[in-house]
TORTORMI-899808 format. One record per residue: residue in three letters; x, y, z of N, C-alpha, C, O in turn. Coordinates in Angstrom, 1 decimal, always signed. Layout:
BEGIN
{'ALA' {X Y Z} {X Y Z} {X Y Z} {X Y Z}} ...
//
This chain:
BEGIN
{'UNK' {-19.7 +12.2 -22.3} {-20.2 +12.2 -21.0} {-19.1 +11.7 -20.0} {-18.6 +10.6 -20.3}} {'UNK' {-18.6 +12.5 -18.8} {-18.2 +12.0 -18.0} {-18.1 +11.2 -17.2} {-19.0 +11.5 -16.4}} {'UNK' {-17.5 +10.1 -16.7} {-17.8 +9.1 -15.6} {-17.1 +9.5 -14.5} {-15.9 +9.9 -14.3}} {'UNK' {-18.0 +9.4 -13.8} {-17.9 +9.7 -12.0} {-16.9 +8.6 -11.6} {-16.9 +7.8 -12.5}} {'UNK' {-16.2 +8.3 -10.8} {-15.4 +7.7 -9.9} {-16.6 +7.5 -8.9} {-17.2 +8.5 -8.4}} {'UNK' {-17.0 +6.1 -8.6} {-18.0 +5.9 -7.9} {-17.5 +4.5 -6.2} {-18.1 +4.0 -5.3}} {'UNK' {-15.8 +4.6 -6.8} {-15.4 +4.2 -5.1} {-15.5 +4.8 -4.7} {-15.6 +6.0 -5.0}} {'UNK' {-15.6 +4.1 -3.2} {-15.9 +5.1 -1.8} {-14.7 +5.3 -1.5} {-13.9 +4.7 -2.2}} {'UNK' {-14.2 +6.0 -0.6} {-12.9 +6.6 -0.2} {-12.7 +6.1 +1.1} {-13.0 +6.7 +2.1}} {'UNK' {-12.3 +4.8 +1.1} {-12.0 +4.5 +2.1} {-9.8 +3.5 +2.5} {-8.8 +3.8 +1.8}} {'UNK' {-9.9 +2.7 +3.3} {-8.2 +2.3 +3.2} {-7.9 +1.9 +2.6} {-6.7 +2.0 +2.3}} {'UNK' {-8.9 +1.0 +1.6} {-8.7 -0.2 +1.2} {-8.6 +0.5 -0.5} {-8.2 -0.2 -1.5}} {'UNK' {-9.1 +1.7 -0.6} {-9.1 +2.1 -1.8} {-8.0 +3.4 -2.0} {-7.9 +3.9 -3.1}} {'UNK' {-7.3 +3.9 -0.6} {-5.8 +4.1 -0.8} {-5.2 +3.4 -0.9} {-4.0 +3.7 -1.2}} {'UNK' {-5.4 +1.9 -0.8} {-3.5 +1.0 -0.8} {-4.2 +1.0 -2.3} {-3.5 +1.8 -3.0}} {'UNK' {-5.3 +0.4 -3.0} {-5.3 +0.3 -4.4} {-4.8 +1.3 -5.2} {-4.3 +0.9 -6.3}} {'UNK' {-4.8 +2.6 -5.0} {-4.7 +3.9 -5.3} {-3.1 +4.2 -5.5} {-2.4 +4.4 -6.5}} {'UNK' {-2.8 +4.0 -4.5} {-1.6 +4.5 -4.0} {-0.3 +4.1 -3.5} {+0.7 +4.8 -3.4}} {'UNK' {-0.6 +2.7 -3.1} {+0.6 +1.8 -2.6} {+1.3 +0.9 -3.6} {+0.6 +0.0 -4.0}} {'UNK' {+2.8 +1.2 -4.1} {+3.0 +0.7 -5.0} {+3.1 -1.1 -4.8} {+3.1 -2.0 -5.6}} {'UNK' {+3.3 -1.1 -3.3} {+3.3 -2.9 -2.8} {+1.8 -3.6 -3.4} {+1.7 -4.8 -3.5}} {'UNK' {+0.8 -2.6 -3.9} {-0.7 -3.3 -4.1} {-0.2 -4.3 -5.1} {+0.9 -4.3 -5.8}} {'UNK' {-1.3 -5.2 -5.1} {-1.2 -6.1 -6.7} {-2.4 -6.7 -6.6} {-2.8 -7.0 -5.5}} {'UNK' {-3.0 -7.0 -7.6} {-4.3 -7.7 -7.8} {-4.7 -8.5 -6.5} {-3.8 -9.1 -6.0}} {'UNK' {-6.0 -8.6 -5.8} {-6.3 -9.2 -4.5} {-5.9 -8.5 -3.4} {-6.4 -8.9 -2.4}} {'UNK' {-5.1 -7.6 -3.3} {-4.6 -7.1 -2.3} {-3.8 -8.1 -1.7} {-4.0 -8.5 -0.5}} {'UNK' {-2.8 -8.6 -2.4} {-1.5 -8.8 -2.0} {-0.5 -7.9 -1.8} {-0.9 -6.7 -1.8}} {'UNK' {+0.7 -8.1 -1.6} {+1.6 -7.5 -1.2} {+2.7 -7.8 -1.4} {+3.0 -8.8 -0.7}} {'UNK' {+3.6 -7.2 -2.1} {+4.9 -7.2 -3.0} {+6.1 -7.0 -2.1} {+7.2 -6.9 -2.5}} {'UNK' {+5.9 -6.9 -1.1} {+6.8 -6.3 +0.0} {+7.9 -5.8 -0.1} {+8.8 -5.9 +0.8}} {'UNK' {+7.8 -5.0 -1.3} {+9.2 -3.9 -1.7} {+9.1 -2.8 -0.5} {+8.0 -2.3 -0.4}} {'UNK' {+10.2 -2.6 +0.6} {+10.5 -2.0 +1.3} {+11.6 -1.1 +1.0} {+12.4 -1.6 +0.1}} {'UNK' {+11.9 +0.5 +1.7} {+13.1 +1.0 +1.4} {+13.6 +1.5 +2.3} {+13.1 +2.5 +2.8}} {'UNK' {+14.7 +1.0 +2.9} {+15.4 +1.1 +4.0} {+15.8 +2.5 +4.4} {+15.7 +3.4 +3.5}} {'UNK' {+16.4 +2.9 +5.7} {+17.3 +4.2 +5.2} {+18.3 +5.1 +4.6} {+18.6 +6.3 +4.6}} {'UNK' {+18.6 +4.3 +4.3} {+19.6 +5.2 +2.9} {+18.9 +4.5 +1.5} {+19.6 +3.9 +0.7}} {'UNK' {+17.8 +4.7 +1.4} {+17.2 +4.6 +0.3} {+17.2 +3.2 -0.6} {+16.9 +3.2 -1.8}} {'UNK' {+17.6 +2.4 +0.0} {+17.9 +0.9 -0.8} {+16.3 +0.2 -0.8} {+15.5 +0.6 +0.0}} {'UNK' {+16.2 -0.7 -1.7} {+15.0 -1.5 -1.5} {+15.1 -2.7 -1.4} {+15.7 -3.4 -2.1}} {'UNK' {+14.6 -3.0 -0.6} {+14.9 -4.4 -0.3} {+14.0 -5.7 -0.2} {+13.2 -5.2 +0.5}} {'UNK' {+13.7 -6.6 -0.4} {+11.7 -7.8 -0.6} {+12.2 -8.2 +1.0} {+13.3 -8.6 +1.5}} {'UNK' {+10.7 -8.0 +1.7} {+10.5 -8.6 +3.0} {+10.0 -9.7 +2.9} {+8.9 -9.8 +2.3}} {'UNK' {+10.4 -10.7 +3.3} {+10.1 -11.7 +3.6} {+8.6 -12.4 +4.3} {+8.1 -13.4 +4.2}} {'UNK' {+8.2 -11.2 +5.1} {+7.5 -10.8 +6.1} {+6.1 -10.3 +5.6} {+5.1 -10.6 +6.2}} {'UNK' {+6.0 -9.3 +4.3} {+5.5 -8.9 +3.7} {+5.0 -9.6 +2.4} {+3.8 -9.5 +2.2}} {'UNK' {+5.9 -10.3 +1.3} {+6.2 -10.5 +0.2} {+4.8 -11.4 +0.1} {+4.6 -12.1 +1.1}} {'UNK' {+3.9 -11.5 -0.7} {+2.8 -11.7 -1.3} {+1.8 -12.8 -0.4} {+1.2 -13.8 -0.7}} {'UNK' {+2.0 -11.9 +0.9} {+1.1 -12.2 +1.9} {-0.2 -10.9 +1.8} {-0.1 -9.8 +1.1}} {'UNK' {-1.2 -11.1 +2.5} {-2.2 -9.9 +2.3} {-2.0 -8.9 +2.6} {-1.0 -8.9 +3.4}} {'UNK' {-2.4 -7.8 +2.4} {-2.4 -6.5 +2.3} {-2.6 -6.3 +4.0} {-3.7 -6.7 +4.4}} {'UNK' {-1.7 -5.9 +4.8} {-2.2 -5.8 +6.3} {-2.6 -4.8 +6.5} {-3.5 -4.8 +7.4}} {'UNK' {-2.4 -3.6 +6.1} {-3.4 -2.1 +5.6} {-5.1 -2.8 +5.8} {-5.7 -2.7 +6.8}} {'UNK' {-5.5 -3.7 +4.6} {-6.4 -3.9 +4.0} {-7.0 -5.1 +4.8} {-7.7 -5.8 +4.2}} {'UNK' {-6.8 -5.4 +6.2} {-6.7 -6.6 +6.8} {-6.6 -5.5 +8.4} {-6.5 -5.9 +9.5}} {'UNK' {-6.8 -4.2 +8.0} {-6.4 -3.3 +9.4} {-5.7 -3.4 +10.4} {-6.1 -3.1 +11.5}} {'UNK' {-4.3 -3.9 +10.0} {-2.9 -3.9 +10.8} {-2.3 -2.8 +10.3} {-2.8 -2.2 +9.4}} {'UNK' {-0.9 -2.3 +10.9} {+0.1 -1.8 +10.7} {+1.0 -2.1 +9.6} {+1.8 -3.0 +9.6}} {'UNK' {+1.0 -1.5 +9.0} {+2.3 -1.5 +8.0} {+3.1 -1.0 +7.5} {+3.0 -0.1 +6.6}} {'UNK' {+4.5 -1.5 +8.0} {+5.6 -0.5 +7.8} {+5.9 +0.5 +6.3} {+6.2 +1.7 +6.4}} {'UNK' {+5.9 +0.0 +5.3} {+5.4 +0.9 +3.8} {+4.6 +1.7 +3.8} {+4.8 +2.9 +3.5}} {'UNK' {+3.7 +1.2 +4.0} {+2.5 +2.3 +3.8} {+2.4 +3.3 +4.9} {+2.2 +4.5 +4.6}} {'UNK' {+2.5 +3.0 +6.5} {+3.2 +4.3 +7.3} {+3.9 +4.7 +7.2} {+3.9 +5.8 +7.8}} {'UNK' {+4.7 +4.5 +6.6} {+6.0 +5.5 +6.2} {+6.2 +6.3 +4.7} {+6.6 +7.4 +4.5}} {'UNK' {+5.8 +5.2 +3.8} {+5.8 +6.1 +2.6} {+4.5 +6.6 +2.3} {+4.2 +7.8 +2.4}} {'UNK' {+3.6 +5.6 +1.9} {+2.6 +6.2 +1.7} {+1.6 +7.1 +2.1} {+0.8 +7.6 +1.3}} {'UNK' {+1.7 +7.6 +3.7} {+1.0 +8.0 +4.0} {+1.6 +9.4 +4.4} {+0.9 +10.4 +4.7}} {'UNK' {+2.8 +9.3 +4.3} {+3.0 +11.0 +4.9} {+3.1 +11.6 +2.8} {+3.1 +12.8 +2.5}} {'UNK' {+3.2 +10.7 +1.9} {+3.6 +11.4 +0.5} {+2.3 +11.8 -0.1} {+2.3 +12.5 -1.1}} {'UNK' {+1.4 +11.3 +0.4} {-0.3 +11.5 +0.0} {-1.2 +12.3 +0.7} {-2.3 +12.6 +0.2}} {'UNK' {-0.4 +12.8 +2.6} {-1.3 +13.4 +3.2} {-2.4 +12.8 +3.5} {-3.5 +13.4 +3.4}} {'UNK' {-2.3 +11.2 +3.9} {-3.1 +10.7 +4.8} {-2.9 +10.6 +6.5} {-3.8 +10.1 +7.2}} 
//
């Protein structure tokens, strides 16, 4: 028998999904990648809460995540 996926589809269940910065609690790893493709830990970000998941702005996840998923 099949099991249904019974999250709801909401932000908080794209960064879990989808954002490689997630980590357990909705922290935040704050691997950032600059423009010429380097990565670099924000200081700013680095395992502070998920500001997605807290409904602020965030530079990762507007930028990568969301145009690579078609949100």
């Amino acid at each position: 028998m099949l099991r249904m996926n019974r999250e709801k589809n909401t932000i908080k269940t794209s960064v879990k999904n989808y954002c490689a910065n997630y980590d357990t609690g909705y922290k935040c790893c704050g691997v950032m990648i600059d423009k010429d493709l380097k990565q670099y830990i924000d200081q700013d970000y680095y395992n502070k809460p998920c500001k997605i998941a807290n409904g602020d702005n965030c530079q990762y996840y507007d930028h990568i995540v969301r145009k690579t998923a078609g949100f």
